[in-house]
C-alpha positions in Angstrom: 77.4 57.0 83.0 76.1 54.2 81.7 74.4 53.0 85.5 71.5 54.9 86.5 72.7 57.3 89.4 70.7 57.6 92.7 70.3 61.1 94.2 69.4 60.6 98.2 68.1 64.1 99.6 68.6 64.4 103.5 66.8 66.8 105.8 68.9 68.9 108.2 67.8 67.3 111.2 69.8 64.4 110.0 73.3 66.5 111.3 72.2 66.2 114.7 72.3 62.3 114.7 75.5 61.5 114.4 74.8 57.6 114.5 72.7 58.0 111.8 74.6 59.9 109.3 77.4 57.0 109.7 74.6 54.3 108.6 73.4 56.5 105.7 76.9 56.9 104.4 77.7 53.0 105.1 74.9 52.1 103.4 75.8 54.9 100.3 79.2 53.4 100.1 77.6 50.0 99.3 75.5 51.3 97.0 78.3 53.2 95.5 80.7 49.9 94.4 78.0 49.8 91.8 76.3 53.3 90.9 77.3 56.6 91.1 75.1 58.6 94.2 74.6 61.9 94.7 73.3 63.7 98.2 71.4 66.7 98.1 70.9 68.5 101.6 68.7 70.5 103.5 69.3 72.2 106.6 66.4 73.9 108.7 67.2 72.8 112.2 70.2 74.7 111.9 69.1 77.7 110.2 66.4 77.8 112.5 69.2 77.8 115.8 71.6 80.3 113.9 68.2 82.4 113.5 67.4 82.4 116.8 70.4 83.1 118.1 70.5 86.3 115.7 67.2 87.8 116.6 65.8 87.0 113.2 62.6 86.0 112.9 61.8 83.0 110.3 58.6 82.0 109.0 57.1 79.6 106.5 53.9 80.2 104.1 53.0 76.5 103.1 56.1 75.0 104.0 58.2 77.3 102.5 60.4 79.3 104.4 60.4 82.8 103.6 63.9 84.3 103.3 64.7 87.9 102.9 67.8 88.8 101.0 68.9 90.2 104.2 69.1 86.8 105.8 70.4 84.9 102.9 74.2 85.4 104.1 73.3 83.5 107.0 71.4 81.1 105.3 74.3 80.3 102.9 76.6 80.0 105.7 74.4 77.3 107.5 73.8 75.4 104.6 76.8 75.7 101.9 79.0 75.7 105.0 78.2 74.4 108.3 75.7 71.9 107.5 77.4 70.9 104.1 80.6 70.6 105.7 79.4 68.6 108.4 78.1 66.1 105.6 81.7 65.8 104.1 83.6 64.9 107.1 81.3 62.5 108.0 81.0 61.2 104.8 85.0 61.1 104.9 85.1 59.2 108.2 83.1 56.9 106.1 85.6 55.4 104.0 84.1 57.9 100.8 85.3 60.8 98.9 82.9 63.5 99.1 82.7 66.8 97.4 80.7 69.3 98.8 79.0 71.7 96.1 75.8 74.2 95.9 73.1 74.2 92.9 74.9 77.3 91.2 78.4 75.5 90.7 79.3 74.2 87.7 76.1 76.1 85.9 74.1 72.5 87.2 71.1 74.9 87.7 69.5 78.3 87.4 67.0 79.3 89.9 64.5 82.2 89.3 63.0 84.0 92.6 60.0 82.2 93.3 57.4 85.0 94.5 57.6 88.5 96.1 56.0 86.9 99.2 58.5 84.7 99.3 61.4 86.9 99.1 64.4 85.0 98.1 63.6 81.9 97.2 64.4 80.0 94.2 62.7 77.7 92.0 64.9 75.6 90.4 65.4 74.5 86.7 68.0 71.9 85.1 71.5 73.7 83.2 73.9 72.2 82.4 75.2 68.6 83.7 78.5 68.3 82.3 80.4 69.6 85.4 78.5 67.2 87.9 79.2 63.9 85.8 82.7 64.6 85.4 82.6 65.0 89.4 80.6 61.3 89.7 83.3 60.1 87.0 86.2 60.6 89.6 84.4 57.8 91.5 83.3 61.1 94.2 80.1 61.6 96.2 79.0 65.3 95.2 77.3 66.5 98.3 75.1 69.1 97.2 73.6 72.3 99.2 70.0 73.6 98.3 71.8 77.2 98.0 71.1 78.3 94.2 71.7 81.4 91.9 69.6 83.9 89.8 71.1 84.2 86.0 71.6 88.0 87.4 73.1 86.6 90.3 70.9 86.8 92.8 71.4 84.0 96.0 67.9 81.8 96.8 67.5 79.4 99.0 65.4 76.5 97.0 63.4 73.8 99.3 65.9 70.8 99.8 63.3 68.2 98.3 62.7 70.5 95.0 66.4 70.8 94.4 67.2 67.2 94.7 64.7 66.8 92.7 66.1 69.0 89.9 69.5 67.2 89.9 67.8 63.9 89.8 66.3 65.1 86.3 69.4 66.8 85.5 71.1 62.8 85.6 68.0 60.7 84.8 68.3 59.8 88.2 66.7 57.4 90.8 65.2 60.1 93.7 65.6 59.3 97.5 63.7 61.5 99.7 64.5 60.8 103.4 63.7 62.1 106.4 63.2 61.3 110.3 60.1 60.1 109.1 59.1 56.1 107.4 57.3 57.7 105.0 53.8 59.3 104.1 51.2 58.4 106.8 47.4 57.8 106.0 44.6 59.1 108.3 45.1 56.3 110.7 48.5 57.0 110.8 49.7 53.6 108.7 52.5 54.0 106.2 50.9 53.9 102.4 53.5 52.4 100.4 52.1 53.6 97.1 51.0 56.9 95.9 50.0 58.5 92.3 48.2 61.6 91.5 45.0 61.3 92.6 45.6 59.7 95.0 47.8 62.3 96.6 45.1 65.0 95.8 42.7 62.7 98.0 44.4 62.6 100.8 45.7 66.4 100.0 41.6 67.5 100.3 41.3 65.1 103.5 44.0 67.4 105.0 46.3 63.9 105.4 48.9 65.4 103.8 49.9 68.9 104.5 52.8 71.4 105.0 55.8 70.4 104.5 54.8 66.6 103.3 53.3 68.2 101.1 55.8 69.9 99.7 58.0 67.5 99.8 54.9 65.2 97.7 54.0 67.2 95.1 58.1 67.6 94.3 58.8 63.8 94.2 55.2 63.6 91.9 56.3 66.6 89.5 59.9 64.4 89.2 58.4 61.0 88.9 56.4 62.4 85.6 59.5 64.0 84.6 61.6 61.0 84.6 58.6 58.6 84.4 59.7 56.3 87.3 59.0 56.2 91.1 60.1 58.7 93.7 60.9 57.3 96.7 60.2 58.7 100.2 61.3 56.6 103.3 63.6 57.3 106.3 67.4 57.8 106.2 67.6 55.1 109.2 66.4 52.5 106.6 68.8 50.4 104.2 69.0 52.1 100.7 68.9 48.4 99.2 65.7 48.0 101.0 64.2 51.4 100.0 65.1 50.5 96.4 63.6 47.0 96.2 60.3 48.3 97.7 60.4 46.6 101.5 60.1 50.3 103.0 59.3 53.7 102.4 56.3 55.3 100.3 56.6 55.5 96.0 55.6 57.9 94.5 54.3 56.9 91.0 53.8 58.6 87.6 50.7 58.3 85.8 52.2 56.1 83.3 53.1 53.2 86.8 49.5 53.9 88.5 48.5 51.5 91.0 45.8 51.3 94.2 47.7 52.6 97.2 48.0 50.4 99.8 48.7 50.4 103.9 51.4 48.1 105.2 50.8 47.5 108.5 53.5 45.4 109.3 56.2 48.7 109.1 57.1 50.7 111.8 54.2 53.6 112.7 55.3 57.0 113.5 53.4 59.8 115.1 50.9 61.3 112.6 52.0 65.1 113.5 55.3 64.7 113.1 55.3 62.4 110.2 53.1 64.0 107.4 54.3 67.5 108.9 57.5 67.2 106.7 61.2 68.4 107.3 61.5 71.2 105.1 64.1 73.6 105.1 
């Protein structure tokens, strides 16, 4: 590939607006006419309905949801099935040609359990990317579920933002992280458009950014060292175009590209405990 790929990660929540998945894909196909993308998905909402409905009880320890092996059969149906499927067809209806995939196929990535605590879930490492650029080759959109693999086989479920953040290192990749959310907020509840590492670690202490922002955060600044360019976090409702060229969204910046974060005012606001809460599945 001799264009830079992009790899947009979605939350989950994004299946429940149907609207808005049609934009996203419009605006991917336009994208795609000139560089292979790749989505990478999440998918809490709906594991936290199919859950419920089960009489399981899901929790989260700093973001992360804990998953006992038990669970992770219904966890791989909502996410490599349900929710990944759901992507595809409306990715279809969209004029592309998706391809719906989880971390383990094609050896893309080996996960290793994370912590005891945790119970099964993964933290993900880069493999092999031969299979998944022979996939973008085809001229496809790989739509990829945060469902991973143990080398003994073992199923994890890996955090949606830290396993598109492992494919976008796995391709030298551009990194989209959107949400329902503009961006990171600031203590007044104004959209910072730049953020490096101590700057993050700031507002981290201030208790600005927490939980699942957090997460989300410190995955996009451990990828932007990594591939020594910006991580971008914005919403899905915004043009990718836009994201790209810096009109919207927060960038996350390596130390190599630091710069003074700044507040832009003149961008939408959204509520302070929903936006730096995170959607994390």
């Amino acid at each position: 590939m001799s264009v830079s790929p992009i790899v947009i990660k979605v939350g989950g929540a994004l299946l429940d607006d149907t609207a808005a998945m049609t934009r996203l894909f419009l605006s991917v196909k336009d994208v795609q006419a000139t560089r292979p993308v790749v989505v990478v998905h999440g998918g809490g909402p709906l594991v936290e309905t199919l859950m419920a409905s089960l009489g399981l009880q899901s929790t989260k320890i700093d973001g992360l949801r804990v998953t006992p092996d038990e669970h992770m059969p219904y966890i791989c149906g909502a996410l490599a099935g349900s929710a990944n499927k759901q992507l595809c067809a409306a990715a279809l209806a969209s004029g592309l040609t998706p391809v719906g995939l989880s971390l383990l196929d094609g050896n893309m990535v080996v996960c290793e359990p994370l912590a005891d605590q945790y119970g099964a879930v993964g933290v993900p490492s880069t493999a092999d990317a031969s299979f998944l650029k022979s996939v973008l080759a085809q001229s496809t959109l790989p739509v990829i579920s945060s469902i991973g693999s143990s080398p003994q086989g073992r199923l994890l479920n890996v955090n949606a933002d830290q396993a598109a953040t492992v494919i976008a290192e796995l391709l030298n990749a551009e990194l989209l992280l959107l949400s329902n959310v503009d961006g990171v907020l600031d203590g007044d509840k104004l959209l910072i458009s730049e953020l490096n590492a101590a700057s993050i670690s700031k507002y981290a202490d201030e208790g600005v950014i927490t939980d699942g922002m957090k997460v989300k955060v410190d995955a996009a600044l451990a990828s932007a060292e990594n591939l020594g360019r910006a991580v971008y976090i914005a919403s899905w409702a915004a043009n990718i175009n836009d994201i790209l060229n810096k009109k919207t969204g927060t960038q996350i910046l390596p130390s190599a590209l630091t710069n003074t974060p700044s507040k832009n005012a003149d961008l939408p606001h959204t509520d302070f405990t929903k936006g730096n809460a995170g959607e994390v599945q």
